[in-house]
Wavefront OBJ file of the C-alpha trace (Angstrom):
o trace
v -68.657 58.276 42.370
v -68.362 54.287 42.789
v -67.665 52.222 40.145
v -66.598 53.826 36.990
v -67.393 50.773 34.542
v -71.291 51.345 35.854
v -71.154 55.334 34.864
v -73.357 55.729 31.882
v -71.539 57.048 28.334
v -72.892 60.219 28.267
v -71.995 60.470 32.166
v -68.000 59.851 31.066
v -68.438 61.979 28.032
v -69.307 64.915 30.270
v -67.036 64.455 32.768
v -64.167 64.095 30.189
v -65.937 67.216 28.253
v -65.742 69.337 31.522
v -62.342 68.469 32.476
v -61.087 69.130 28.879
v -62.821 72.766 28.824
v -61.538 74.049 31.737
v -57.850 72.761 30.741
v -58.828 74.487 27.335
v -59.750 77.713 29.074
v -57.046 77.908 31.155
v -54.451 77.430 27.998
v -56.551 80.429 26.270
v -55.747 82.743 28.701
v -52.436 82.158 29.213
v -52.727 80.428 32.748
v -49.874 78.170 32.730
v -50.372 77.168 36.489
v -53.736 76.815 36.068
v -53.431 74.643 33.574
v -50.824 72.652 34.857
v -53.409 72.614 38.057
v -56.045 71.512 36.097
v -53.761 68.219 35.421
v -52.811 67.360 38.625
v -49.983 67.835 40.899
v -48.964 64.101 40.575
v -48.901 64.126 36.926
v -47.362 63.027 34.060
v -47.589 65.063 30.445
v -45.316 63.379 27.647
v -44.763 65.348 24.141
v -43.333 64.066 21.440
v -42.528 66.699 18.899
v -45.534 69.374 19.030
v -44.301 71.732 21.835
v -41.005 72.739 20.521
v -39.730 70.023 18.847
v -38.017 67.616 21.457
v -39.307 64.455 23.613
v -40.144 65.676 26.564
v -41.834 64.250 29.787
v -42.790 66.817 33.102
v -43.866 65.318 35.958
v -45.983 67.790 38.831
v -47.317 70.988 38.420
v -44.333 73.177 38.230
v -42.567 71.551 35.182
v -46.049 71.398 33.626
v -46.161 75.019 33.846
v -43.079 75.920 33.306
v -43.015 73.538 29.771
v -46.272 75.409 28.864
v -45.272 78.725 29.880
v -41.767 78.083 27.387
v -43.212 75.569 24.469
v -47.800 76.510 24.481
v -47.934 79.349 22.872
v -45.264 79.467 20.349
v -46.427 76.689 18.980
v -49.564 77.731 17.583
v -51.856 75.165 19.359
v -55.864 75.644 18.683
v -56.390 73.864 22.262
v -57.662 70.340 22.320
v -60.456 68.261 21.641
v -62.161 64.630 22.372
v -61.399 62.289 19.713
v -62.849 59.390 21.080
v -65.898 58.139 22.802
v -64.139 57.872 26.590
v -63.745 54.501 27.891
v -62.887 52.920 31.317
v -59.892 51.483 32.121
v -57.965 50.611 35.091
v -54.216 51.443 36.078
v -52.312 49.653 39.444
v -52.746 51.076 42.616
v -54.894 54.311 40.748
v -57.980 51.875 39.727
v -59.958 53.137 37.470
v -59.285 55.525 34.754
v -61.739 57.374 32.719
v -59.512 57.230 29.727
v -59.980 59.312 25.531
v -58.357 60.263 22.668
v -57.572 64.206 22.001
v -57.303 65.799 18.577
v -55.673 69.360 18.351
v -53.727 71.415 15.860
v -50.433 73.729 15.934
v -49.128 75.995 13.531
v -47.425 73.199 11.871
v -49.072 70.061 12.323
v -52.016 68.238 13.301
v -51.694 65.923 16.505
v -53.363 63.505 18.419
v -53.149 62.238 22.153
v -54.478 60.170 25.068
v -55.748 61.370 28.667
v -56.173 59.189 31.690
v -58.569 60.903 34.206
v -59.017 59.646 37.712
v -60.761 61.085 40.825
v -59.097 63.584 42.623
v -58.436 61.981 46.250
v -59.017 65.807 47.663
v -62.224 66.308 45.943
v -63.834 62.897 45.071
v -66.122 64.461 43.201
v -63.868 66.540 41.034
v -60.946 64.350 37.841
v -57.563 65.031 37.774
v -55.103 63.852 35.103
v -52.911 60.614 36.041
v -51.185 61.283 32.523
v -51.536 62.979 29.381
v -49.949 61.987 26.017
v -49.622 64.674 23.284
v -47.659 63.733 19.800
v -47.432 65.360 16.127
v -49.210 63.478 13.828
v -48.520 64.992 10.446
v -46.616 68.248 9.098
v -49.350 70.197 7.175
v -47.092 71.715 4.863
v -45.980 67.445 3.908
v -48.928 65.311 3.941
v -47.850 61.776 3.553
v -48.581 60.334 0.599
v -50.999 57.756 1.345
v -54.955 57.365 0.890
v -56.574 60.658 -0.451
v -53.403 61.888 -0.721
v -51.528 59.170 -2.698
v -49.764 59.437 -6.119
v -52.026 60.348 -9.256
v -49.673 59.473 -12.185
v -52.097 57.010 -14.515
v -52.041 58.094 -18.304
v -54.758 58.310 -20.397
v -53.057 56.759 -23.450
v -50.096 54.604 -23.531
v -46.607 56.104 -23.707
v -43.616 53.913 -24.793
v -41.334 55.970 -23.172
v -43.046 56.189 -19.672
v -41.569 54.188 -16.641
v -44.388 52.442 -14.873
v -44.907 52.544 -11.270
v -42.612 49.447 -10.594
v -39.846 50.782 -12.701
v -40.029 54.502 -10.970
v -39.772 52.932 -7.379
v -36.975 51.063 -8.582
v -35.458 53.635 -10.382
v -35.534 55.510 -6.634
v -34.403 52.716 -4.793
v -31.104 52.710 -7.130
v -30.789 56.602 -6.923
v -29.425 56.158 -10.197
v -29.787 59.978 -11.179
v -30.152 61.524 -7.767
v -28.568 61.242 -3.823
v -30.459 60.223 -1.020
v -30.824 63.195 1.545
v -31.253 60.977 4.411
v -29.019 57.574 5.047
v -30.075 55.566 8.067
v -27.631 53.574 9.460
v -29.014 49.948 10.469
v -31.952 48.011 9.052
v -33.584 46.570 11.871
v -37.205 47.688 12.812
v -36.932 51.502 13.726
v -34.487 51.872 10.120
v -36.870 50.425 7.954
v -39.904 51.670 9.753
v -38.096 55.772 9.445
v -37.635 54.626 6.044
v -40.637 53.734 5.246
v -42.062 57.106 6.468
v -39.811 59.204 5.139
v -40.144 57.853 1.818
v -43.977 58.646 1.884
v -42.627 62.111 2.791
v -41.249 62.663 -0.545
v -37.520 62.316 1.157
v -34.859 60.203 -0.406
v -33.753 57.613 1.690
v -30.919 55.210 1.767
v -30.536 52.478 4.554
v -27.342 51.187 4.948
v -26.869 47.507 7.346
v -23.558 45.807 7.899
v -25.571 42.433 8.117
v -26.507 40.114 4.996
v -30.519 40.727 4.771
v -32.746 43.243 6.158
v -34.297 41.903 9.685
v -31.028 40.333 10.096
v -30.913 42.011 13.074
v -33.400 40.268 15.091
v -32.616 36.892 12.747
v -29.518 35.893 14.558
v -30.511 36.992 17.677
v -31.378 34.935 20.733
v -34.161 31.640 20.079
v -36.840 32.758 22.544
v -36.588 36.408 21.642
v -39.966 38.604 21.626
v -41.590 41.749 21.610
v -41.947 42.783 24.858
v -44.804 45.600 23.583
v -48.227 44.214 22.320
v -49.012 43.355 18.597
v -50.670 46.735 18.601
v -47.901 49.061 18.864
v -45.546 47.306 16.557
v -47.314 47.430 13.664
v -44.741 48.179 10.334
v -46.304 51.266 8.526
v -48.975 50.705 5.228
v -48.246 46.913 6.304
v -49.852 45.933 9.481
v -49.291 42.576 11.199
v -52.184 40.158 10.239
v -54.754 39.846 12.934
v -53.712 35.835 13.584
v -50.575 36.559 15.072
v -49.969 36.596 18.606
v -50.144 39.399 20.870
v -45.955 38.884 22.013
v -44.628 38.538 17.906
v -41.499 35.843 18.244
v -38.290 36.929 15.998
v -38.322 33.793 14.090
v -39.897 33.332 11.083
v -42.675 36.358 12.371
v -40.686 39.739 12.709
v -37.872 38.550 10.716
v -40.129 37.120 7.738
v -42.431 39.950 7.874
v -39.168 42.655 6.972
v -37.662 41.004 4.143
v -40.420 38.220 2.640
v -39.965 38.189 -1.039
v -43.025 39.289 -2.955
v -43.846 37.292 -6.202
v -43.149 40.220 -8.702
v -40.031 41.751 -6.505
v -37.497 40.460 -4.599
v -36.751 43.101 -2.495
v -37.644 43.060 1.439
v -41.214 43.081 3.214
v -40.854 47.064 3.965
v -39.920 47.787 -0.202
v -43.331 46.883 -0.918
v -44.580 49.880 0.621
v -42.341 52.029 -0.145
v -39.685 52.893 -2.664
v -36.795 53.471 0.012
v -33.839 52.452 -0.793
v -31.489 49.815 1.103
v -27.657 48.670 0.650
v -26.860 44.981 3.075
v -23.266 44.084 3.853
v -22.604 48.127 3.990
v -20.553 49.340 7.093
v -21.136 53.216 8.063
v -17.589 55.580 7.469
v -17.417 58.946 9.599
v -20.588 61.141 8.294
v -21.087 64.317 9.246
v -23.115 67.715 8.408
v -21.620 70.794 7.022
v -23.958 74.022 7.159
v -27.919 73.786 6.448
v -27.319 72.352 2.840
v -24.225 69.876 2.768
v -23.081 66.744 3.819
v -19.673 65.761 4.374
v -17.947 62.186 4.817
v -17.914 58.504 4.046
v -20.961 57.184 4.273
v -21.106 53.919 3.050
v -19.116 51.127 2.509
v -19.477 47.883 0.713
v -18.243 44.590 2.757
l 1 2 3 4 5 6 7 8 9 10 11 12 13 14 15 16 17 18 19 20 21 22 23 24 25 26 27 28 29 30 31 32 33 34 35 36 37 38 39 40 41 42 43 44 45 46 47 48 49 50 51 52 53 54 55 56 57 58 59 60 61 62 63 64 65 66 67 68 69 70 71 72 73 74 75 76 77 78 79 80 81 82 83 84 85 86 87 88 89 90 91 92 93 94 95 96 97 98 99 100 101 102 103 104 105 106 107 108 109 110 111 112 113 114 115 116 117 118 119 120 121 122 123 124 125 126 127 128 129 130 131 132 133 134 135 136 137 138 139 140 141 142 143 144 145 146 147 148 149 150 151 152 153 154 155 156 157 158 159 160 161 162 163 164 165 166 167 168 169 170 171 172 173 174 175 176 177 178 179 180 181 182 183 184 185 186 187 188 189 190 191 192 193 194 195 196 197 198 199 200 201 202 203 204 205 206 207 208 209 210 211 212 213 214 215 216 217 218 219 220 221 222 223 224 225 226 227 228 229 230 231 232 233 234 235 236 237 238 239 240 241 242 243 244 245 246 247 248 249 250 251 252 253 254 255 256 257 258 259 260 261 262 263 264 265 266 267 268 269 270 271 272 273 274 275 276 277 278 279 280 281 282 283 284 285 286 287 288 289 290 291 292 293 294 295 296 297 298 299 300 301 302 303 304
C-alpha cells in the first residue's frame, strides 16, 4: 500500500472501519479464534478491568482466544466502535501504524481503547493488529461526580445552619461523624491520585503517609529525578499539569509542588483542592486486614 502518511482520511477510516467490523462480527457470533485471528497471531491485547475484572495481557492467537472464550461474553460487551478519526503513526522495526481510539460498553461500564493496525506481511493488502488496548472507563451504576454530573447543593435562600461547600469537604476530610471505607497507605502519586478518584466516587477515603507532607515521597528523593513517562500520561485527576511544563516533569519544585501547594483559602495539599479526601502525614500503617464482605479488622493507623 506504500506510504501510510500519503493514504487519504477517508482511505484510513475505511480500512480501520473494515478491520473493526469483521473483529465485531466475529465477537457476535461467538468465534473466539476468529476473532483472535482477526488480531493477529503476533499480537498483543491488554485489559485492564472490563473482561473479568483483572489486568491482563495475551500475547498470539491462542491466549487471545482462550481470554475471549473465558472473559467476552460474560461481560456484557456491545462490541466496539471508532472513537477517533485514525491517525498514522510509526512503531520500531513495524513502521507504520494505522493507529484509533475504540469506544464500547459492558454490562457494567463504559470503556475506551486504542488499536494499532499494520499490514499483514502474508497479505500486504489485508491489517492485522500489532496491539490492542481495552480499559473500563466508568461504572454506570457510579458516575463520577464531575461535569454534568457534579454536586447540585446551592440554596435558594440563606440558611444559618447550613455548612457551605468548604466546611462539608472539610467536615469529610476530618471524618468527624463517619469512618473512611477505604485507607490508602502512602501519599505519593498513585495514593493521592486513587484518592482523588475515589472520593469523586462517593467513597470515603483516608490516606495515611509515614513522611512529613504529602509528595514527600518524591521530595527527598534523588536531585536529577524525573518522570520517565511523558507529561501526558501523568496528569493528577480534575488538576492537569499546565501546558508550560516540560514533557520529562523534574521532582523538585514541579511534581512535589504540584501535590501539596497551599491554596490561598486552604492549606491543605495540591490534590485536596479537588477533592475532599482525607489525609493523615507522620502516620505509620499497623496490621490491617478484612473480615467478611462488611468488616474491617486491625490497626490501621498510627500517629508518629
Amino acid at each position: 500500500m506504500g506510504d501510510l502518511a500519503q493514504v487519504a482520511v477517508a482511505e484510513r477510516q475505511r480500512i480501520a472501519e473494515a478491520w473493526l467490523a469483521e473483529l465485531n462480527a466475529a465477537l457476535a457470533r461467538g468465534d473466539w479464534l476468529g476473532a483472535a485471528e482477526v488480531v493477529g497471531e503476533d499480537s498483543y491485547w491488554r485489559d485492564l478491568l472490563t473482561f473479568g475484572w483483572a489486568f491482563r495481557t495475551c500475547h498470539g492467537v491462542d491466549a487471545i482466544a482462550e481470554a475471549l472464550a473465558l472473559h467476552y461474553a460474560r461481560s456484557g460487551s456491545h462490541g466496539f466502535d471508532i472513537d477517533s478519526d485514525p491517525g498514522v503513526g510509526r512503531l520500531g522495526a513495524f513502521g507504520e501504524t494505522i493507529e484509533f481510539f475504540i469506544a464500547f460498553e459492558t454490562s457494567v461500564a463504559t470503556g475506551r481503547g486504542y488499536v494499532r493496525l499494520i499490514l499483514d506481511p502474508k497479505a500486504p493488502e489485508r491489517f492485522k493488529a500489532l496491539a490492542i488496548l481495552t480499559a473500563m472507563k466508568e461504572l454506570k451504576a457510579f458516575p463520577e461526580l464531575h461535569r454534568r454530573e457534579r454536586r447540585r447543593e446551592a440554596l435558594p435562600v440563606p440558611v444559618r445552619e447550613w455548612q457551605n461547600w468548604q466546611e462539608q469537604r472539610e467536615a469529610t476530610r476530618a471524618f468527624r461523624d463517619h469512618d473512611p471505607e477505604v485507607i490508602i497507605v502512602g501519599a505519593g502519586m498513585a495514593g493521592v491520585m486513587t484518592a482523588a478518584r475515589l472520593q469523586q466516587l462517593d467513597i470515603p477515603t483516608l490516606i495515611v503517609d509515614r513522611m512529613d507532607r504529602v509528595g514527600d515521597v518524591w521530595r527527598k528523593r534523588y536531585h536529577s529525578l524525573t518522570l520517565h513517562n511523558e507529561v501526558c500520561t501523568n496528569h493528577f485527576p480534575y488538576l492537569p499539569f499546565p501546558d508550560t511544563w516540560p514533557v520529562y516533569i523534574p521532582r523538585t519544585s514541579s511534581l512535589t509542588g504540584w501535590s501539596s501547594m497551599p491554596t490561598p483559602w486552604s492549606s491543605t495539599s495540591g490534590i485536596a483542592r479537588t477533592s475532599s479526601a482525607g489525609h493523615m502525614t507522620r502516620t505509620s500503617a499497623g496490621r490491617c486486614g478484612w473480615s467478611g464482605r462488611t468488616a474491617a479488622s486491625g490497626r490501621c493507623g498510627r500517629r508518629m
